[in-house]
C-alpha positions as CSV (number, residue, x, y, z in Angstrom):
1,X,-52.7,-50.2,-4.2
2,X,-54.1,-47.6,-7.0
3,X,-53.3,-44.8,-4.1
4,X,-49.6,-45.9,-4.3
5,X,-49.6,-45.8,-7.8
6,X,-50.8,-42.3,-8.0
7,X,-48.6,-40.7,-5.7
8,X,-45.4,-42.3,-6.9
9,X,-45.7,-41.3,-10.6
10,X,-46.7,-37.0,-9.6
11,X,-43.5,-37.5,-7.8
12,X,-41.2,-38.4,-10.9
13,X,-42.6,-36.1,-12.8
14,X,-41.5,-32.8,-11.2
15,X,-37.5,-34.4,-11.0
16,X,-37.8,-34.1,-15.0
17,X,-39.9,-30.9,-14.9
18,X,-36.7,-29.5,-12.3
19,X,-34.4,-30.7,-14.7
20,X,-35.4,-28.8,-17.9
21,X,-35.8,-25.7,-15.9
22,X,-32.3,-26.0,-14.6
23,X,-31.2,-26.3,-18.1
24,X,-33.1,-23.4,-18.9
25,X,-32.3,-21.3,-16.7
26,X,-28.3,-22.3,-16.4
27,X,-26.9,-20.4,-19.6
28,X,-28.6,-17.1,-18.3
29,X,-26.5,-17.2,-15.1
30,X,-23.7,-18.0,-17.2
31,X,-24.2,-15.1,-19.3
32,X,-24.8,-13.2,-15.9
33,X,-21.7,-14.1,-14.2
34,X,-19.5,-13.7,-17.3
35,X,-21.1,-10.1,-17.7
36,X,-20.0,-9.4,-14.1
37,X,-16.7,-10.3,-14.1
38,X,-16.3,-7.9,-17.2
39,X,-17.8,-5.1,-16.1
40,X,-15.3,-5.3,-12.7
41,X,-12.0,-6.0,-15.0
42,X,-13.8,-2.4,-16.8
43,X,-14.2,-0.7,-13.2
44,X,-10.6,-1.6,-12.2
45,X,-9.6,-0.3,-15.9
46,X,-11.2,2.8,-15.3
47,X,-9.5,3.2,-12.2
48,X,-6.3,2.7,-13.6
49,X,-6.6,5.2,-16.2
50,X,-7.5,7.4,-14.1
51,X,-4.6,7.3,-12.1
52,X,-2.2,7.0,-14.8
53,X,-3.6,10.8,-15.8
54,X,-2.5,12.1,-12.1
55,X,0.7,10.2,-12.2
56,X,1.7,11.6,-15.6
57,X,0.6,14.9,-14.6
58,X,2.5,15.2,-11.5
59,X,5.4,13.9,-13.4
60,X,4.7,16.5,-15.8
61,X,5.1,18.9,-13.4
62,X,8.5,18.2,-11.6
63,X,9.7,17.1,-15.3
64,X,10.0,18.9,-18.8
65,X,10.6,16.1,-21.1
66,X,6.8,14.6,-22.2
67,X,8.4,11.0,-21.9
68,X,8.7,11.4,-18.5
69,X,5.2,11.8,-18.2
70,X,4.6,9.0,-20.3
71,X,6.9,7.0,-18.4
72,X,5.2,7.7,-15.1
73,X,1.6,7.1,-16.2
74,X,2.0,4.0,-17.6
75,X,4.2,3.0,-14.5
76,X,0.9,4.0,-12.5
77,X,-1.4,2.0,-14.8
78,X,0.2,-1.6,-14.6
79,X,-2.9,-3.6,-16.3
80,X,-3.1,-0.7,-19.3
81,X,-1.7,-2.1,-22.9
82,X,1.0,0.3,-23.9
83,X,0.1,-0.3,-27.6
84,X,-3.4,1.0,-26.9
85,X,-2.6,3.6,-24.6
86,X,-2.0,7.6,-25.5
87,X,-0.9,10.2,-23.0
88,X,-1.0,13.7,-24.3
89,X,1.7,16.2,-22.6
90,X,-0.3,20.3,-22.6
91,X,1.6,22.9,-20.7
92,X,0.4,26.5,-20.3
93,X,3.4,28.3,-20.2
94,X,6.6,28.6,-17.3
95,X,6.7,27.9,-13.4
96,X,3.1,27.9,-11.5
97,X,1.1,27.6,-15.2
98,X,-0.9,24.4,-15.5
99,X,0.3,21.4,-17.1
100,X,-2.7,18.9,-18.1
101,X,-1.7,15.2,-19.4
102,X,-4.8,13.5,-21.1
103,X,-4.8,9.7,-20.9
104,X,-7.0,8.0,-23.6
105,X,-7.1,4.3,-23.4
106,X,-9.1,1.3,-26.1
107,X,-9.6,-1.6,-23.3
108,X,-10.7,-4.7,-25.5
109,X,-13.4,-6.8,-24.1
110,X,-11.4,-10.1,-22.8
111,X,-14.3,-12.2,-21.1
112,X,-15.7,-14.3,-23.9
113,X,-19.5,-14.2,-24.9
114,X,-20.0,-10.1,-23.3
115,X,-18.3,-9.2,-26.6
116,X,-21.9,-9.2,-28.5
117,X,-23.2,-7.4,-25.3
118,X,-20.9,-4.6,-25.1
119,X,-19.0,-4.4,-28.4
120,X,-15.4,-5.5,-28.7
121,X,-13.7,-2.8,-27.1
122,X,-14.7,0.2,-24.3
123,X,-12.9,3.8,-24.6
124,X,-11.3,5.6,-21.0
125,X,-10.6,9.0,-21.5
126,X,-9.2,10.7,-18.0
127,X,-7.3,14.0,-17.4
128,X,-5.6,15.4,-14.5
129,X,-3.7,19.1,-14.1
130,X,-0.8,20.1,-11.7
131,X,1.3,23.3,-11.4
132,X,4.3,23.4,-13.4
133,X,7.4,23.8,-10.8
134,X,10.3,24.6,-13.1
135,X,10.5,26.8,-15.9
């Protein structure tokens, strides 16, 4: 009977031992996930930005009035915040001169907890130019 005794006990010792090191271990890949879907809700902000510059330029191009290009890039950036969004309108000159619209966007940090990892907000800065086709 001491044998029994023995092997029993070692045995509900390691289900506590596996508990406290799942506890230990579970708010790190919390933390982990959390920071992952962040940084892919950054990467698809990046994205965005980036193809709200073409857009606006292109609109730019085919357009002379600077809200057109405005219109256009935030048209092509449909997850961008308006309010924290700037699209900057430089032409060059008349027809076949360049025509660059500069997008500059402050994306807040929405997932809760990354905020002390990455600060609370992440600047996009993207530019695109085209040809001018009127003038």
């Amino acid at each position: 009977m001491p044998n029994q005794s023995i092997r029993t006990g070692g045995r509900a010792d390691e289900h506590g031992t596996a508990a406290v090191e799942f506890a230990l271990v579970l708010p790190l890949l919390l933390v982990l996930t959390l920071a992952l879907v962040q940084v892919g809700l950054l990467a698809r902000d990046r994205l965005l930005v980036e193809a709200a510059a073409r857009a606006g330029a292109r609109s730019a191009a085919v357009d002379p009035s600077p809200d057109a290009a405005r219109t256009a890039a935030l048209a092509a950036g449909p997850g961008l915040d308006p309010g924290a969004t700037s699209v900057q309108v430089t032409r060059a000159g008349g027809r076949g001169t360049p025509v660059t619209v500069t997008v500059d966007v402050e994306d807040a940090i929405l997932v809760p907890f990354i905020g002390w990892l990455l600060g609370s907000s992440v600047h996009f800065h993207a530019e695109a130019t085209d040809r001018q086709e009127f003038g």
